[in-house]
N, CA, C and O atoms as CSV, one atom per row, in Angstrom:
chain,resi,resn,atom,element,x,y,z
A,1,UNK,N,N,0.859,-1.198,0.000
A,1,UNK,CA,C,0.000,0.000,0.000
A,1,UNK,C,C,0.889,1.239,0.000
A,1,UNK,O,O,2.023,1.213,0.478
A,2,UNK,N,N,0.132,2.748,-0.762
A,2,UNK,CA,C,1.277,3.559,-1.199
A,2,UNK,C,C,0.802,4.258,0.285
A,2,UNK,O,O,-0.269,4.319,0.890
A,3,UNK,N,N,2.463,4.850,0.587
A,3,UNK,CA,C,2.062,6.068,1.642
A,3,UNK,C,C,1.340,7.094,1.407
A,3,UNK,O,O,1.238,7.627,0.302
A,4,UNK,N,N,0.664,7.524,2.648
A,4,UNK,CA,C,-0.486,9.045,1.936
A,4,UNK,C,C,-0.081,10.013,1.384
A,4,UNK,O,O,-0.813,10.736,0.709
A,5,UNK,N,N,1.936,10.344,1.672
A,5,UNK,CA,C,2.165,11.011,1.104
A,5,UNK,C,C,2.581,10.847,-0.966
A,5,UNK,O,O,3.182,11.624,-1.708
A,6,UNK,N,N,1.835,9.328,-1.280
A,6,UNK,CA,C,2.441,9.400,-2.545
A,6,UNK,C,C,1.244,8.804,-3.354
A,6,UNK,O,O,1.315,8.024,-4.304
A,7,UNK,N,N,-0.212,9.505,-2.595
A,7,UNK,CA,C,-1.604,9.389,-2.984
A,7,UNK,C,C,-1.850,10.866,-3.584
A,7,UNK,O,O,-1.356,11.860,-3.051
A,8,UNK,N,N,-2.833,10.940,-4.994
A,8,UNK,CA,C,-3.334,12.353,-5.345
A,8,UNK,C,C,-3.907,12.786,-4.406
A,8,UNK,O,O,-4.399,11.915,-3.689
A,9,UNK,N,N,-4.085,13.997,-4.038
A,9,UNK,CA,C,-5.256,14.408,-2.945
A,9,UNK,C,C,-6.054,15.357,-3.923
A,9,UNK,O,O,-5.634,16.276,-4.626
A,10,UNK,N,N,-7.120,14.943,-3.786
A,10,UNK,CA,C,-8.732,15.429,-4.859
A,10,UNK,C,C,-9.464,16.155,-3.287
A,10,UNK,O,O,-9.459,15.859,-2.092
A,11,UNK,N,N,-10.017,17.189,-4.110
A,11,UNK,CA,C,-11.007,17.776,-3.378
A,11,UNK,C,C,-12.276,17.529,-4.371
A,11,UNK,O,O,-12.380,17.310,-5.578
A,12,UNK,N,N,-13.360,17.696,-3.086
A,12,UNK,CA,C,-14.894,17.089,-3.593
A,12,UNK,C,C,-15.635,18.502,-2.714
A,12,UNK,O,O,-15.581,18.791,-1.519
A,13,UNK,N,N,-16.303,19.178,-3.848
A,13,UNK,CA,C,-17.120,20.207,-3.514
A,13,UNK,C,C,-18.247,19.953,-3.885
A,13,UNK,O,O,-18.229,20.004,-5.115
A,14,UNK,N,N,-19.349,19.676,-3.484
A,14,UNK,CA,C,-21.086,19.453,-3.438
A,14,UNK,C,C,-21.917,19.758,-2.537
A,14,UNK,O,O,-22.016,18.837,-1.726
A,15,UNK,N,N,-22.410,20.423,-2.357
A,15,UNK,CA,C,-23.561,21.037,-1.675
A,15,UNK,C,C,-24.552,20.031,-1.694
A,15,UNK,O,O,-25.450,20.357,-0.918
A,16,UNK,N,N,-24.849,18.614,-2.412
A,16,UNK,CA,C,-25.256,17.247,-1.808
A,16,UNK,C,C,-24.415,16.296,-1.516
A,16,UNK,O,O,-23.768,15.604,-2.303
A,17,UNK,N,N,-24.433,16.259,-0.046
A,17,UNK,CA,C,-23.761,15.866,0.710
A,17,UNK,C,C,-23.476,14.000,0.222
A,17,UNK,O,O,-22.498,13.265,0.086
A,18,UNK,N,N,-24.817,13.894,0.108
A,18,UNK,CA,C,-24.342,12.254,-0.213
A,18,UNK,C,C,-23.203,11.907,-1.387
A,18,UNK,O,O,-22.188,11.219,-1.277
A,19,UNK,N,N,-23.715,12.608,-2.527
A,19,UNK,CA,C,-22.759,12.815,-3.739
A,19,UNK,C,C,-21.531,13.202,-3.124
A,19,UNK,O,O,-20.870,12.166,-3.191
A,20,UNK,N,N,-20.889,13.988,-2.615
A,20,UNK,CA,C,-19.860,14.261,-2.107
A,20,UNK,C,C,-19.065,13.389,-1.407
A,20,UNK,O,O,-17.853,13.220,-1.539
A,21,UNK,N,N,-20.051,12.684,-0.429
A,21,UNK,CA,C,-19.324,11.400,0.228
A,21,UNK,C,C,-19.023,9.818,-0.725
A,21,UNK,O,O,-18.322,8.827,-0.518
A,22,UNK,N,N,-19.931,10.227,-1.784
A,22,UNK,CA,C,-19.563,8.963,-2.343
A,22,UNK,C,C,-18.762,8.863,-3.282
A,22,UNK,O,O,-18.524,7.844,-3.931
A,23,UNK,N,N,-18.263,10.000,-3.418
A,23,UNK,CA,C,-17.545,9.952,-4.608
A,23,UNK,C,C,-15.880,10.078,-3.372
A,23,UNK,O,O,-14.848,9.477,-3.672
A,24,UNK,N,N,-15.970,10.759,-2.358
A,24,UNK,CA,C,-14.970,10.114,-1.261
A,24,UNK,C,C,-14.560,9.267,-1.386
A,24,UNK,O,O,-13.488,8.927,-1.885
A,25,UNK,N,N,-15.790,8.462,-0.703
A,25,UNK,CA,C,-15.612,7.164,-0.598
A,25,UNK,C,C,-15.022,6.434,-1.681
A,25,UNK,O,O,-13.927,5.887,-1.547
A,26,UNK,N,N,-15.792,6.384,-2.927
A,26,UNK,CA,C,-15.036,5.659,-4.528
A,26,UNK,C,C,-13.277,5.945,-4.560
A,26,UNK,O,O,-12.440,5.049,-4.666
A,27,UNK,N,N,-13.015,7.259,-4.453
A,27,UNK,CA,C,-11.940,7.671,-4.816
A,27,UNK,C,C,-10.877,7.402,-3.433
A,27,UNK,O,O,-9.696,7.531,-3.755
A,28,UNK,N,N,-11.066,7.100,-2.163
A,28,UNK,CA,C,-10.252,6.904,-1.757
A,28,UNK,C,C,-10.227,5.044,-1.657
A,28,UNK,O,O,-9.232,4.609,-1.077
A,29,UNK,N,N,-11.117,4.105,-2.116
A,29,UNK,CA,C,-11.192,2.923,-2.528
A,29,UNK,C,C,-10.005,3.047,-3.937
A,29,UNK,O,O,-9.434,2.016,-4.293
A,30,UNK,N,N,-9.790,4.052,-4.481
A,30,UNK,CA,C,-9.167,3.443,-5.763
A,30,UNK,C,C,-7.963,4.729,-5.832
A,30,UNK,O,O,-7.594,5.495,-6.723
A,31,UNK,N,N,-7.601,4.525,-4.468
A,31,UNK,CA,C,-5.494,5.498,-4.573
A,31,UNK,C,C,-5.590,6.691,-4.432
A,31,UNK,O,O,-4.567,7.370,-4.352
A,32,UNK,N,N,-6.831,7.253,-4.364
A,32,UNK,CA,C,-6.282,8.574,-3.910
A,32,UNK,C,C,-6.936,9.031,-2.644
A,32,UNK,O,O,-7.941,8.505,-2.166
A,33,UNK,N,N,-6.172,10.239,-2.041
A,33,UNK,CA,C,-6.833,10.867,-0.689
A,33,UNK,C,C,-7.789,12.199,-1.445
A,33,UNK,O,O,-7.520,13.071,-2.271
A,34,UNK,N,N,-9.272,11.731,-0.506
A,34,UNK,CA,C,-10.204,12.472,-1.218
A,34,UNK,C,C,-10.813,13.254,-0.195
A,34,UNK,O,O,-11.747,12.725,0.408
A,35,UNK,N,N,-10.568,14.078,0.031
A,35,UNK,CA,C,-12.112,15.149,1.170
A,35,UNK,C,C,-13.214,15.959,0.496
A,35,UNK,O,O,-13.180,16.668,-0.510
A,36,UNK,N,N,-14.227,15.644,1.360
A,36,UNK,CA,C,-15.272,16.477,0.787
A,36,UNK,C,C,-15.629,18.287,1.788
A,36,UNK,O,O,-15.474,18.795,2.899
A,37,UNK,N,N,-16.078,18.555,0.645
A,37,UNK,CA,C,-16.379,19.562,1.594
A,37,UNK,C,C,-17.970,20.183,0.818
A,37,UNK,O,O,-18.421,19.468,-0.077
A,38,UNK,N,N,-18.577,21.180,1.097
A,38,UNK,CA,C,-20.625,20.910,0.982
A,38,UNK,C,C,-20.546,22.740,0.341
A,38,UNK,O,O,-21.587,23.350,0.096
A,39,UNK,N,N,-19.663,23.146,0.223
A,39,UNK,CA,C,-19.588,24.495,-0.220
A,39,UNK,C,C,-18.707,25.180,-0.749
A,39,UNK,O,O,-17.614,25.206,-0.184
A,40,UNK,N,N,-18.875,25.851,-1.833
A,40,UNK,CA,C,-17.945,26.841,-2.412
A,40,UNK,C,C,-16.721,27.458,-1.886
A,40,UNK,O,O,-15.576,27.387,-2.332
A,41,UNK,N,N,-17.374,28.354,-0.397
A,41,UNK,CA,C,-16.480,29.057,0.604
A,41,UNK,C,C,-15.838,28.206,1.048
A,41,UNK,O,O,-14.705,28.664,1.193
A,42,UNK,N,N,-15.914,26.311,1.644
A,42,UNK,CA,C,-15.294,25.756,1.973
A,42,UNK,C,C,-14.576,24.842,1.405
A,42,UNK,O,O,-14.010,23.907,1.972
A,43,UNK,N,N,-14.585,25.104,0.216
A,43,UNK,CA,C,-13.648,24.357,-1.097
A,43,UNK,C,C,-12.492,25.526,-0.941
A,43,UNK,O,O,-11.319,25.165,-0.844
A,44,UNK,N,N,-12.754,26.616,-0.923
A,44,UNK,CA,C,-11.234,27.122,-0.951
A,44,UNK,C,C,-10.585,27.457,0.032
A,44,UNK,O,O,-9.441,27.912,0.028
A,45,UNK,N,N,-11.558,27.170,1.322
A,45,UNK,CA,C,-10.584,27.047,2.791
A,45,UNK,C,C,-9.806,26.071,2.754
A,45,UNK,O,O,-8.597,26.218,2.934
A,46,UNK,N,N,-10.287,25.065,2.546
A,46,UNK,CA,C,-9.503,23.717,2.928
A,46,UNK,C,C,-8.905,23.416,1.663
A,46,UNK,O,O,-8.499,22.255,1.638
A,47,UNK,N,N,-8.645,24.253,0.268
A,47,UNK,CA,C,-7.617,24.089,-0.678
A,47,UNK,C,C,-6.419,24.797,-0.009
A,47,UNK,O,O,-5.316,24.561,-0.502
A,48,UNK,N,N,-6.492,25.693,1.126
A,48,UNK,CA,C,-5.767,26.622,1.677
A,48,UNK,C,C,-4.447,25.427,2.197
A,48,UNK,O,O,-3.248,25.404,1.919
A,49,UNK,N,N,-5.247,24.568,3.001
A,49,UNK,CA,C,-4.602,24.166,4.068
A,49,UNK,C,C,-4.300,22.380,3.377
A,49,UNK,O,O,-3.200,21.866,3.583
A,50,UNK,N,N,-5.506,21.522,2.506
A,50,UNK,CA,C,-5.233,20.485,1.887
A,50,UNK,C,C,-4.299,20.242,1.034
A,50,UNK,O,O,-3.708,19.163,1.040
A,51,UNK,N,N,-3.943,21.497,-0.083
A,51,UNK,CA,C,-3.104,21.605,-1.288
A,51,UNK,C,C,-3.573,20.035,-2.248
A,51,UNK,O,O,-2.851,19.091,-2.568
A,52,UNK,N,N,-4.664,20.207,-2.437
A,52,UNK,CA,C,-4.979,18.904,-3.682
A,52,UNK,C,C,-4.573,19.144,-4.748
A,52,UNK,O,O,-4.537,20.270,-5.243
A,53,UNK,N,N,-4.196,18.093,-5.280
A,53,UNK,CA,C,-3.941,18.302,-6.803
A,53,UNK,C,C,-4.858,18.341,-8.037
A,53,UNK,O,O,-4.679,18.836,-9.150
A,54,UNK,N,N,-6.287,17.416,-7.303
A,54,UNK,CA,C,-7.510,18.107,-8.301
A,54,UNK,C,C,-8.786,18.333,-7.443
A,54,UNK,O,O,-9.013,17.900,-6.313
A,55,UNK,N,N,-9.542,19.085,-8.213
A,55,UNK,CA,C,-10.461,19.353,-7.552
A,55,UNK,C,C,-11.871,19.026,-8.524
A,55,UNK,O,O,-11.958,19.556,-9.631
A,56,UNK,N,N,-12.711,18.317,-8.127
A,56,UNK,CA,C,-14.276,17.755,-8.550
A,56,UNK,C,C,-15.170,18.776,-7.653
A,56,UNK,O,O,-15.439,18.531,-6.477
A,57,UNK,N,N,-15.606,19.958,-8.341
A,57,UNK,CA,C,-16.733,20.371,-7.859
A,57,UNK,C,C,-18.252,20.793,-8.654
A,57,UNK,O,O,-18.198,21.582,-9.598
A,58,UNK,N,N,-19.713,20.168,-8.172
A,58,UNK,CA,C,-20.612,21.047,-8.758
A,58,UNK,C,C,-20.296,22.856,-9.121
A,58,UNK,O,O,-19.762,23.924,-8.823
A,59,UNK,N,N,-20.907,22.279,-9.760
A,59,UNK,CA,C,-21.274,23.824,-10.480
A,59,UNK,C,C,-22.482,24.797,-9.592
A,59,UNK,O,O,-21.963,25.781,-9.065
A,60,UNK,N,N,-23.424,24.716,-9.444
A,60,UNK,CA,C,-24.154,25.305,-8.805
A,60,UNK,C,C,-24.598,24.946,-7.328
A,60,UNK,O,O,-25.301,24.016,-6.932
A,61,UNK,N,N,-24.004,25.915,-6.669
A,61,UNK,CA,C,-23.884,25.953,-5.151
A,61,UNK,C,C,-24.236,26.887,-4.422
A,61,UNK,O,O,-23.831,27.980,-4.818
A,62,UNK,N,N,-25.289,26.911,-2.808
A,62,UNK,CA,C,-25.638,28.466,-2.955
A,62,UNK,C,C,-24.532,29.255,-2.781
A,62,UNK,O,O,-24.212,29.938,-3.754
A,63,UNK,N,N,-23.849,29.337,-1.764
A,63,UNK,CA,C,-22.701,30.721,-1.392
A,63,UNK,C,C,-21.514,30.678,-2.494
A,63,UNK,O,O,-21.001,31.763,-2.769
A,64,UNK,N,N,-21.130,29.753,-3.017
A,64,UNK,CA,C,-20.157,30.363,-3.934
A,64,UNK,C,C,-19.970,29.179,-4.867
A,64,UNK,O,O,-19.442,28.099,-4.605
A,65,UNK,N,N,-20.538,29.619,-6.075
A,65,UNK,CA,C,-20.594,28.644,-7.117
A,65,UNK,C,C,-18.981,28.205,-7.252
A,65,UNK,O,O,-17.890,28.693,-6.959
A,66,UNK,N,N,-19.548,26.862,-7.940
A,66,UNK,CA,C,-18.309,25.765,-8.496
A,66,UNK,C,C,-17.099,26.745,-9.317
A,66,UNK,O,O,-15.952,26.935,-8.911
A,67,UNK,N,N,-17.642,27.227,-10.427
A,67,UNK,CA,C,-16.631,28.158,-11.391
A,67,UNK,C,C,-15.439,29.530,-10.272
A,67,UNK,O,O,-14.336,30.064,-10.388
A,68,UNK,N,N,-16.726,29.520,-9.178
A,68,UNK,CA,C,-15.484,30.833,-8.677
A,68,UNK,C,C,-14.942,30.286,-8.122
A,68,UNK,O,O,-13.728,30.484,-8.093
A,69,UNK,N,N,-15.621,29.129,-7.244
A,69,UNK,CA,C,-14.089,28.377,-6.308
A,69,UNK,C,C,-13.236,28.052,-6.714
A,69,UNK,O,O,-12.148,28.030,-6.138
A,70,UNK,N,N,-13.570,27.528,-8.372
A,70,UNK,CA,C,-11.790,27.193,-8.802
A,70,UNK,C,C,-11.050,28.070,-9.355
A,70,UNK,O,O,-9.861,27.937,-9.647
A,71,UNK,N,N,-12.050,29.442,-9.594
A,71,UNK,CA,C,-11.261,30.781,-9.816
A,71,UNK,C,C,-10.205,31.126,-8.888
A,71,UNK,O,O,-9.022,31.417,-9.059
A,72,UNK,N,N,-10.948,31.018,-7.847
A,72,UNK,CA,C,-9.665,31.320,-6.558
A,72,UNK,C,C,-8.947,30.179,-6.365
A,72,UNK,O,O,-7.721,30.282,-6.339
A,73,UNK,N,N,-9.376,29.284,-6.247
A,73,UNK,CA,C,-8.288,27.864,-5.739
A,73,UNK,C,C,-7.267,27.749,-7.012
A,73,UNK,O,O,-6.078,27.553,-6.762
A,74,UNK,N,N,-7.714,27.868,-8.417
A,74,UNK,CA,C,-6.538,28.497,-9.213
A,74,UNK,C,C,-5.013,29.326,-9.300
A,74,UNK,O,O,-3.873,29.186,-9.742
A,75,UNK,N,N,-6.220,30.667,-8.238
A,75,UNK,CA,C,-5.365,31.239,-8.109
A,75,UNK,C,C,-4.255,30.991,-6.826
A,75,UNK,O,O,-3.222,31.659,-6.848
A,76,UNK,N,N,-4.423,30.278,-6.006
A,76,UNK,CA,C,-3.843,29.650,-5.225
A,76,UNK,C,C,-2.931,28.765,-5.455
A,76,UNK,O,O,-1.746,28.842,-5.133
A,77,UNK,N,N,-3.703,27.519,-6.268
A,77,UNK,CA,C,-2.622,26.482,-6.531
A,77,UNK,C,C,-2.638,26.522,-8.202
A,77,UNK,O,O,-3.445,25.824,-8.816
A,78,UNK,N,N,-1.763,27.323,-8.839
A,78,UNK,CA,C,-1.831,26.801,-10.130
A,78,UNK,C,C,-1.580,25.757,-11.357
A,78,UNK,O,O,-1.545,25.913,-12.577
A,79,UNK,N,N,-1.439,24.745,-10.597
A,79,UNK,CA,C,-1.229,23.689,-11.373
A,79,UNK,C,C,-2.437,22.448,-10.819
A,79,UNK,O,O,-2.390,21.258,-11.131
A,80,UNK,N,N,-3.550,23.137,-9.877
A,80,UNK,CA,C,-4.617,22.214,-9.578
A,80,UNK,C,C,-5.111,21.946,-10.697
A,80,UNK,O,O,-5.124,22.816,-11.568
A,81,UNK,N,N,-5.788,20.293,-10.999
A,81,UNK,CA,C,-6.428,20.056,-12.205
A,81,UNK,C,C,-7.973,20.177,-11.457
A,81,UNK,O,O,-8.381,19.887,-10.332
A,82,UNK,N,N,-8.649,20.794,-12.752
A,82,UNK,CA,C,-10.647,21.649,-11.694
A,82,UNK,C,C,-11.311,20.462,-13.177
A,82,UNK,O,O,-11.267,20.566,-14.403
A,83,UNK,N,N,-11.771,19.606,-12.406
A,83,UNK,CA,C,-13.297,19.440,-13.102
A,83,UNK,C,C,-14.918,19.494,-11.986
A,83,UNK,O,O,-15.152,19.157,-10.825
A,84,UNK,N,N,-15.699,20.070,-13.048
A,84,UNK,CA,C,-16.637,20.216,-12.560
A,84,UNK,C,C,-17.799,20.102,-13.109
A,84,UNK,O,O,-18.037,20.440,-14.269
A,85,UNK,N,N,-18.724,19.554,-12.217
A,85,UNK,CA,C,-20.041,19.025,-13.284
A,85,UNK,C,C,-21.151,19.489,-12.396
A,85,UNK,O,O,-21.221,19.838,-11.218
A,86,UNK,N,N,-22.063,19.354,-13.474
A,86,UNK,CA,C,-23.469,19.732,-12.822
A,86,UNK,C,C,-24.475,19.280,-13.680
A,86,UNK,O,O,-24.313,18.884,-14.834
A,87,UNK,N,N,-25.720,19.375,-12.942
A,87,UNK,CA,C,-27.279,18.924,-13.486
A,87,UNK,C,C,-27.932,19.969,-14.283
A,87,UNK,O,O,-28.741,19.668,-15.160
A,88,UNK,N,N,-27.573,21.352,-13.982
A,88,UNK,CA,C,-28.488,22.327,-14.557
A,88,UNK,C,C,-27.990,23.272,-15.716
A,88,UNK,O,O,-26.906,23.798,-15.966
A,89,UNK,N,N,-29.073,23.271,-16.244
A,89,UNK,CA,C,-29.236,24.205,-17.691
A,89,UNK,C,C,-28.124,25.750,-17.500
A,89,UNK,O,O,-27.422,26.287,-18.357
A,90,UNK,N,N,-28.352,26.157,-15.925
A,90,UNK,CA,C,-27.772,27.687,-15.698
A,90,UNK,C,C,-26.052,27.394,-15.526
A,90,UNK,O,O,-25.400,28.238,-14.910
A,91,UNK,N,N,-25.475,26.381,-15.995
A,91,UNK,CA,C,-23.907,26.149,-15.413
A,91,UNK,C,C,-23.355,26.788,-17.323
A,91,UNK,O,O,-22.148,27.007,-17.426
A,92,UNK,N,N,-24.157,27.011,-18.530
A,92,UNK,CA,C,-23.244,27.104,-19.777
A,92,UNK,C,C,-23.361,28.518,-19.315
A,92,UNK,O,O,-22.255,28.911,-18.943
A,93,UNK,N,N,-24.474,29.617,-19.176
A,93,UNK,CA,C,-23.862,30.729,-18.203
A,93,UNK,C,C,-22.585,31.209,-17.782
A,93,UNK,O,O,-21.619,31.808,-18.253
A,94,UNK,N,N,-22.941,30.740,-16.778
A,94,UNK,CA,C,-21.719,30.234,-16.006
A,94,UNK,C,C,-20.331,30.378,-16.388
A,94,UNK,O,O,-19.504,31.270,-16.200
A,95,UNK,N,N,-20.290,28.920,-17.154
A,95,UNK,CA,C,-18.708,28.969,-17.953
A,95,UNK,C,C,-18.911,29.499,-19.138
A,95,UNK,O,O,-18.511,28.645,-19.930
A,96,UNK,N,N,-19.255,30.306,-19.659
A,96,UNK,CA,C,-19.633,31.317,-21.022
A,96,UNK,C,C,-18.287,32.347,-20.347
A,96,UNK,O,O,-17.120,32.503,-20.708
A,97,UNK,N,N,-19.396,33.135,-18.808
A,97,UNK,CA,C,-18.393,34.057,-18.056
A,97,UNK,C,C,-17.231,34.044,-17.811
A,97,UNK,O,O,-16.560,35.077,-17.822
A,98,UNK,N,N,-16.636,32.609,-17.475
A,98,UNK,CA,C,-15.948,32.310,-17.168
A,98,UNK,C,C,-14.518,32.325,-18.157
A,98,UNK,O,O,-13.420,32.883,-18.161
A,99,UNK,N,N,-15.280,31.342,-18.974
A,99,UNK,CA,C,-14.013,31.827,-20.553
A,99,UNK,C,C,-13.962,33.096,-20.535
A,99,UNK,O,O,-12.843,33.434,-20.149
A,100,UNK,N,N,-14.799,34.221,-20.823
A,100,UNK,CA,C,-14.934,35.172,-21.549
A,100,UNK,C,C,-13.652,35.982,-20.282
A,100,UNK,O,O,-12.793,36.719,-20.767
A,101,UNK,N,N,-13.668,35.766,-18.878
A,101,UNK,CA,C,-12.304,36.245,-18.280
A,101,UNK,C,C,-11.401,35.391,-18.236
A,101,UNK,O,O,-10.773,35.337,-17.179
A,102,UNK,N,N,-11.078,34.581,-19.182
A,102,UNK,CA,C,-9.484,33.997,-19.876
A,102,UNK,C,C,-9.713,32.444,-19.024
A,102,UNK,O,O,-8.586,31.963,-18.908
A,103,UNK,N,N,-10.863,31.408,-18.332
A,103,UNK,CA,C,-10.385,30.700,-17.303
A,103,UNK,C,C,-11.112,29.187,-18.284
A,103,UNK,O,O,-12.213,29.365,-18.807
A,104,UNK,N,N,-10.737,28.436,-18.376
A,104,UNK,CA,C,-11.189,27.104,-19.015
A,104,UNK,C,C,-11.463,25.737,-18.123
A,104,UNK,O,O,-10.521,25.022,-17.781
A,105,UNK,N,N,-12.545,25.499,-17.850
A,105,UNK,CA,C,-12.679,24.363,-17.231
A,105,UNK,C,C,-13.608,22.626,-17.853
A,105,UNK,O,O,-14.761,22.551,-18.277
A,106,UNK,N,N,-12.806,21.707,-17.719
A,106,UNK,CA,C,-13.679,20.960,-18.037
A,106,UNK,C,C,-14.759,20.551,-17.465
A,106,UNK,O,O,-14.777,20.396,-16.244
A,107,UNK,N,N,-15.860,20.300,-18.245
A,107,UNK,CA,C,-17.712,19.878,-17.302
A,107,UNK,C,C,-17.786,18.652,-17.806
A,107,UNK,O,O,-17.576,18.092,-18.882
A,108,UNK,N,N,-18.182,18.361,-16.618
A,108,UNK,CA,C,-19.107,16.700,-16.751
A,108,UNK,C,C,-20.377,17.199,-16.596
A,108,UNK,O,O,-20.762,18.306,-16.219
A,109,UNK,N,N,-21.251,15.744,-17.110
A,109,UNK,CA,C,-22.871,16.156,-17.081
A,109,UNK,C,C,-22.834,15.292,-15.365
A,109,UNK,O,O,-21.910,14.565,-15.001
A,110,UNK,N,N,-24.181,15.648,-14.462
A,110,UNK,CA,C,-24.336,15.093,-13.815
A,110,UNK,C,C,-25.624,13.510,-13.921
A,110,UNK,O,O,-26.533,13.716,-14.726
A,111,UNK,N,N,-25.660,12.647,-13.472
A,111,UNK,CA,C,-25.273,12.036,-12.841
A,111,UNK,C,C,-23.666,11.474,-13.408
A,111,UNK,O,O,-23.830,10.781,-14.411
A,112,UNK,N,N,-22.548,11.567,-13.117
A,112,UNK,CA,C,-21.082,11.207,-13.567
A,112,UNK,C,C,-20.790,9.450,-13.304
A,112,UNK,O,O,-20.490,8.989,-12.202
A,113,UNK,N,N,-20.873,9.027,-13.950
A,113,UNK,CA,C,-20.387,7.074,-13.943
A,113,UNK,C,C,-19.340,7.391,-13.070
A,113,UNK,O,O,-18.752,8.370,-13.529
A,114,UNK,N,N,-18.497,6.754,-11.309
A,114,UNK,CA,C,-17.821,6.336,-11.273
A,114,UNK,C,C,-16.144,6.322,-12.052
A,114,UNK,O,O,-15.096,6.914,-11.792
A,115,UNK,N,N,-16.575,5.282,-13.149
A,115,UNK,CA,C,-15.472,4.826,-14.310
A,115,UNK,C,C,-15.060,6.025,-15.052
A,115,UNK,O,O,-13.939,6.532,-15.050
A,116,UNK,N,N,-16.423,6.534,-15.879
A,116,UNK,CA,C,-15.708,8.092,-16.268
A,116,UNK,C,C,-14.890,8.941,-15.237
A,116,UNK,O,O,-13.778,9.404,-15.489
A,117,UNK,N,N,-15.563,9.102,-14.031
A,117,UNK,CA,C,-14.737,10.169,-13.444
A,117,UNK,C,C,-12.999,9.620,-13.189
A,117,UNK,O,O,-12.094,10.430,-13.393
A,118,UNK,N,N,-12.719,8.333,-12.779
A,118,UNK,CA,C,-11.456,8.247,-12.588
A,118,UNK,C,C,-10.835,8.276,-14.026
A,118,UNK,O,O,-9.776,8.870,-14.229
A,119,UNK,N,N,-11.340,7.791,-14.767
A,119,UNK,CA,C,-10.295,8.054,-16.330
A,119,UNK,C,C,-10.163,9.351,-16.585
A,119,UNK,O,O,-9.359,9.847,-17.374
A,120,UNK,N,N,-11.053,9.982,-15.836
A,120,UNK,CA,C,-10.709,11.530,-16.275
A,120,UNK,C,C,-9.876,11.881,-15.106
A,120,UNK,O,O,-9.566,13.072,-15.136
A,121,UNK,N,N,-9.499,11.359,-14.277
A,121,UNK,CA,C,-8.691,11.805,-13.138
A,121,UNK,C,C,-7.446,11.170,-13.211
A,121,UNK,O,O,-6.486,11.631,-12.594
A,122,UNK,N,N,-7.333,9.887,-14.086
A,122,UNK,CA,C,-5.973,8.976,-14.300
A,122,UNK,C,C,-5.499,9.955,-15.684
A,122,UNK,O,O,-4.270,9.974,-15.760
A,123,UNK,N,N,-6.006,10.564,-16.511
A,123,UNK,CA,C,-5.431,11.323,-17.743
A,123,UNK,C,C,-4.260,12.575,-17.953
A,123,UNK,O,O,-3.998,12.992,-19.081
């Protein structure tokens, strides 16, 4: 078994909590160290202090949507890899804004397979 220090550490931002834990749960079943956290504001506290190397967050969250947290956690860690997915119609919005101030992120649709998400996390 690898030491924790030579596991990815993924952050998990969802404001549904179960989704958040299970995708924990999946991802630390298959090598990496995963925390969740249920909010925007607290995706980039604990990028403060976690330093992950990627970050999985919804897109629409109340206090601070998916796109700005990885605006700032960007700007923090710049070599974090940000995917982020969501269920709703208002997330192309969203990342419309987002490009349009220079920032590119990849989206998953929600509900996300498991299998997809780690091939997109092994790439």
């Amino acid at each position: 078994m690898p030491d924790k220090a030579s596991k990815p550490k993924v952050l998990i931002a969802d404001d549904e909590r179960v989704i958040a834990d299970t995708l924990v749960m999946i991802l630390n079943q298959s090598g990496f160290e995963a925390r969740a956290v249920y909010s925007g504001e607290k995706a980039v506290e604990l990028a403060t202090v976690f330093k992950p190397d990627m970050m999985i967050s919804d897109v629409i969250m109340a206090d601070l949507n998916g796109i700005d947290a990885a605006i700032r956690i960007r700007a923090l860690l710049p070599s974090v890899k940000i995917l982020l997915f969501s269920g709703q119609a208002a997330t192309a919005d969203l990342l419309e804004k987002a490009r349009a101030e220079g920032y590119e992120f990849e989206i998953l649709a929600k509900p996300v397979h498991p299998q997809d998400l780690l091939s997109k996390l092994r790439s």
